[in-house]
N, C-alpha and C positions, 0 to 999 in steps of 0.2 A: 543947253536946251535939250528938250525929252528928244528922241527919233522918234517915238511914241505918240499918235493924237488922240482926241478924243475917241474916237471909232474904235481905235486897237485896247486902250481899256473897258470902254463898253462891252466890246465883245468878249475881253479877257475874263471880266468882273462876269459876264454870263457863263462863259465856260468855267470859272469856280463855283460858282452857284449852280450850275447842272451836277457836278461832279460830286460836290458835298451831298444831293439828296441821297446816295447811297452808299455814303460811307458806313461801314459795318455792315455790311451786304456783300461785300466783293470778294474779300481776303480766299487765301493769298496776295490778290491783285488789288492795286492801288484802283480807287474811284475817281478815276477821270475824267475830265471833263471836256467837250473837243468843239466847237463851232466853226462854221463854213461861212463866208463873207462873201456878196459879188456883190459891186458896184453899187456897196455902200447897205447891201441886204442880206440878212439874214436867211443863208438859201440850207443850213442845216445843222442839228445841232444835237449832242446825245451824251449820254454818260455809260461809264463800263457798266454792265448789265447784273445784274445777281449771280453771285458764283463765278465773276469776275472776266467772263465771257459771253459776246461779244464785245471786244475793246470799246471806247467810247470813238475813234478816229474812223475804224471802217462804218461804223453805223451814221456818223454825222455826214461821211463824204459818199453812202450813199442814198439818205433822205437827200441831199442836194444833184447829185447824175450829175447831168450835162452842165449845169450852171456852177461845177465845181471847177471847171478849167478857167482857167484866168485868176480864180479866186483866190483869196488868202484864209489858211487854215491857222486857228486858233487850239492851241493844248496848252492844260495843265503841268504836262511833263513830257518829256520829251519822247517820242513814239519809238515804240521798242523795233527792234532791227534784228532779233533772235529766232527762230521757228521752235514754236513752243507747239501747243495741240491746235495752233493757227498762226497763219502766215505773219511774217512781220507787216506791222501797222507802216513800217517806211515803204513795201511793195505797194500796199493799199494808196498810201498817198501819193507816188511817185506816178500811178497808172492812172490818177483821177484827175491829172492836166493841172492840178493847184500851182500857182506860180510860187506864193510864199508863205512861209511857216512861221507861226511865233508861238513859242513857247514860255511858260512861266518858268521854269528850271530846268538842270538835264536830269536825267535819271541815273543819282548812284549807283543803280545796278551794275553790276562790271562785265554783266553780258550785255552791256546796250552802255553806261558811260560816254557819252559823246560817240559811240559809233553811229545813232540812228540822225545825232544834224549832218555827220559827216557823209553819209551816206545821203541824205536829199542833197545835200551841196554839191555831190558829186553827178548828179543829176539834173543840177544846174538849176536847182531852187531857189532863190534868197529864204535865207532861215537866220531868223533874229530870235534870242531867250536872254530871257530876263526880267520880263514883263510881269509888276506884280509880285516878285519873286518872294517874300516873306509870307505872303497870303497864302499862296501857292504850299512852300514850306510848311507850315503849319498843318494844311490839310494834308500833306503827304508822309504826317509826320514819322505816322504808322509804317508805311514803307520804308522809308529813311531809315529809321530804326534796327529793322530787319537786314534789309540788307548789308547795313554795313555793321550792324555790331552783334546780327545773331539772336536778337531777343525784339520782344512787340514796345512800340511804344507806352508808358504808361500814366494815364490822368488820375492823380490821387484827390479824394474828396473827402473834406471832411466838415464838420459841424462843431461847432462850438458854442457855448450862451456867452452875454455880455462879457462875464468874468474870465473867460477862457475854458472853461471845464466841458468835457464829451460827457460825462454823466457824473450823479451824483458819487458819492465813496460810496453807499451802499451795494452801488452795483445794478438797481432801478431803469429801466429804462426812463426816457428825459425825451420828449418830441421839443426839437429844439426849432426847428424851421416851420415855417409857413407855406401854402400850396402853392403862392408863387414860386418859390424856389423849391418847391419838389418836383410840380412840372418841369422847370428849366434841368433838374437834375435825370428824371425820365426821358428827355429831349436827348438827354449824355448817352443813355442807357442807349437808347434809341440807333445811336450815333458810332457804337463802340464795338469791337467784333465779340467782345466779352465781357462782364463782369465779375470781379474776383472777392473775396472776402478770406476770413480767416475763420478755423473752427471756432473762433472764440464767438466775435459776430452770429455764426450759424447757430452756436446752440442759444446764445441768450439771449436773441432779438430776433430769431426762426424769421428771417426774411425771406419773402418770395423772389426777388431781386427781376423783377417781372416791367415792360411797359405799358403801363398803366395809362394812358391818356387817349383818347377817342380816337378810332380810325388808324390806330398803331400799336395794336397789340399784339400785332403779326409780326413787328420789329423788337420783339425779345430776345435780346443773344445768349447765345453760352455762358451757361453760368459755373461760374469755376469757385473751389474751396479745397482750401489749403487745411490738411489734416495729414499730421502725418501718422497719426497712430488710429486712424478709421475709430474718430467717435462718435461720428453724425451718425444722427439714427432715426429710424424711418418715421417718425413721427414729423419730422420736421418736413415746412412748405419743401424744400430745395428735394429732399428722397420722394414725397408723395406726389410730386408732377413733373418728375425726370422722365417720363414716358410722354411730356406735352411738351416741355421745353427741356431741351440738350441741360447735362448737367455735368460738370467734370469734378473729381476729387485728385487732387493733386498730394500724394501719400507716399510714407518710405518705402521702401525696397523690402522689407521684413513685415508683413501686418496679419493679425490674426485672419486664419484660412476660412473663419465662419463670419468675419467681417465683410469680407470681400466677396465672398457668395451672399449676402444678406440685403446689398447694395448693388450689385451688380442683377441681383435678381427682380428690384425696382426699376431697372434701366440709367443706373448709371455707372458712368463710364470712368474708371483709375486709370491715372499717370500713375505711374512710380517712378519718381526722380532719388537723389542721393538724399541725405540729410545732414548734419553738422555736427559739430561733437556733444553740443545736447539733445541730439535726438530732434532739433527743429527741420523744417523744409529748408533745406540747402535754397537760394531765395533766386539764387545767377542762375545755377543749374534749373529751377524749373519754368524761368523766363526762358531757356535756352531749348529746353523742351517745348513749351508752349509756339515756340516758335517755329519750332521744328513739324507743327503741327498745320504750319500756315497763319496764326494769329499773328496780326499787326497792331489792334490798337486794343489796351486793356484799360476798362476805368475800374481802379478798385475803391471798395466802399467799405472798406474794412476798418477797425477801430485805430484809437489813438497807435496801438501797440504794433501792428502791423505795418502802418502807416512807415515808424520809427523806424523799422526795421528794411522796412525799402529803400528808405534814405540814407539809411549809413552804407547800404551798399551800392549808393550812385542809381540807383535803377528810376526815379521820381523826373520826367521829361514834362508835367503841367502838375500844378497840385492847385486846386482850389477852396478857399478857408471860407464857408459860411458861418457867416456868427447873425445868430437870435437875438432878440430883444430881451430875454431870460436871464435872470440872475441869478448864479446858486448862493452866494450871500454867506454867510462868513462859515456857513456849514461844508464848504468847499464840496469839491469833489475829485475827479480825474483829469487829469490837464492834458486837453485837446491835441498840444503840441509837445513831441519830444525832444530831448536834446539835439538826436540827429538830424531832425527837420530842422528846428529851431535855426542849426547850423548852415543849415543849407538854405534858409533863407536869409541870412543874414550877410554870409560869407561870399553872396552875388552869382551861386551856382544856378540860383534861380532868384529871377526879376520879376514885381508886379510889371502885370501888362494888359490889365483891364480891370476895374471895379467897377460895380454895378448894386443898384436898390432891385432888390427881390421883393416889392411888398413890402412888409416888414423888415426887412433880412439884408444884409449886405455882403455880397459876394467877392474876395479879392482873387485874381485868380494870377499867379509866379508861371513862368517858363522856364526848360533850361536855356541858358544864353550859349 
């Protein structure tokens, strides 16, 4: 039998749902989500703020005050217990009289790691986690990530028509989806502290990689592109609106000196990470940078070839495969999926875990397990 009732999922399922509306907004810091319970009411409730401060735990215990003692506090993650550029979230809660704590998960972090339940426990809270705990998981994926392995979580998407092909042989763009599933892919964008592509994508399909959808155009993230020999050139969306939306190029360590002043003079911004013995983006290394940067969750929208190359180096933690109602028909073309996806969807590194009708469009979307 659950220890869990109605009430404490209710409230839980609210505190994931406050937390997700700002995910890609917070990073560094995970978007969590935090609700205040008295006697059976909703006395406060909040998510980590933009720029990842104020936490979601001080702001919900103190829209609630006085009607927080006795109460039971509901988190996404377990409340940090470190003094960061603000006090631990376990001080806040410990001072606000709350009786008991439920969390969905602890926080891998290893400066908080079960010190922050153990720390209310010691102050004579009842603190229960676990509540939820997969849901929870998922939206912290980005966190997760980082913390423990040094690099952002990343959602790979891709497109395919009926037959399997990203585009024709010619090399042609192909509109392979529907508005239903581009909104829902905008929705990703929306959702994600970054976007990434490859120079191949940038020059042949000059994507703005922009949020397009009503009332959220202000939720366009970093847009990042992977070049290591600086050949994006300023004619393209991504160089001519780097002074409206952040743009990053992710480049070798060696790049022509009139490349870099050319680019940087548009307003955008070079990594220089390592590269590999052909001269491509070293793929660990500039996850490990990006990281380094504060980025937690990256969706990249990059082609078949990119995609491939994520995956054979373990880096692919959601992929999701939209397939069109489009045929390329016996003229073929480029095949959506590579060996090393292929692999890893097959070999159970990654599991479907939701299909979905896009309109038109059918959406499978694998996790890693």
């Amino acid at each position: 039998m659950s220890r869990w009732d109605a009430l404490d999922h209710r409230a839980m399922r609210l505190a994931l749902a406050l937390g997700r509306r700002n995910l890609g907004r917070t990073w560094p810091n995970p978007s969590v989500g935090a609700v205040v319970v008295a006697d059976g009411r909703i006395v406060g409730q909040a998510a980590t703020t933009t720029g990842g401060r104020p936490h979601a735990e001080p702001l919900a215990l103190a829209m609630a005050g006085a009607a927080a003692r006795g109460a039971t506090l509901y988190v996404t993650l377990e409340p940090c217990s470190h003094h960061g550029r603000t006090p631990p979230c376990t001080d806040a809660t410990i001072a606000s009289g709350v009786r008991r704590v439920v969390t969905a998960m602890e926080d891998p972090d290893p400066r908080v790691a079960g010190r922050g339940h153990a720390l209310l426990r010691e102050a004579g809270l009842t603190v229960e986690t676990g509540l939820l705990r997969e849901e929870a998981r998922r939206d912290h994926r980005g966190h997760v990530a980082r913390v423990t392995q040094g690099r952002p979580s990343l959602h790979l998407k891709l497109a395919r028509t009926r037959d399997g092909f990203a585009a024709p042989s010619g090399g042609e763009r192909l509109k392979i989806t529907g508005p239903v599933a581009d909104g829902v892919v905008h929705l990703w964008r929306a959702h994600a502290d970054a976007i990434m592509v490859g120079i191949g994508t940038a020059r042949a399909d000059d994507p703005s990689l922009t949020v397009r959808l009503p009332g959220l155009s202000d939720r366009s993230p970093l847009r990042i592109v992977l070049d290591s020999t600086l050949r994006l050139t300023p004619s393209t969306h991504l160089v001519r609106g780097a002074r409206d939306i952040p743009t990053l190029v992710v480049t070798g360590s060696h790049t022509p000196a009139h490349a870099r002043r050319m680019l940087t003079s548009f307003g955008v911004e070079l990594l220089p990470v390592a590269t590999d013995a052909s001269g491509r983006i070293d793929l660990r290394a500039a996850m490990i940078a990006l990281a380094e940067r504060g980025l937690t969750r990256i969706c990249s929208e990059g082609g078949p070839a990119l995609a491939d190359a994520l995956a054979a180096h373990d880096l692919v933690d959601a992929c999701t495969l939209i397939t069109g109602p489009v045929e390329l028909g016996g003229a073929g073309g480029l095949p959506a999926i590579g060996q090393n996806l292929a692999r890893r969807l097959s070999d159970g590194t990654l599991r479907e875990v939701e299909a979905q009708h896009l309109g038109q469009d059918e959406a499978i979307t694998y996790e890693r397990v």
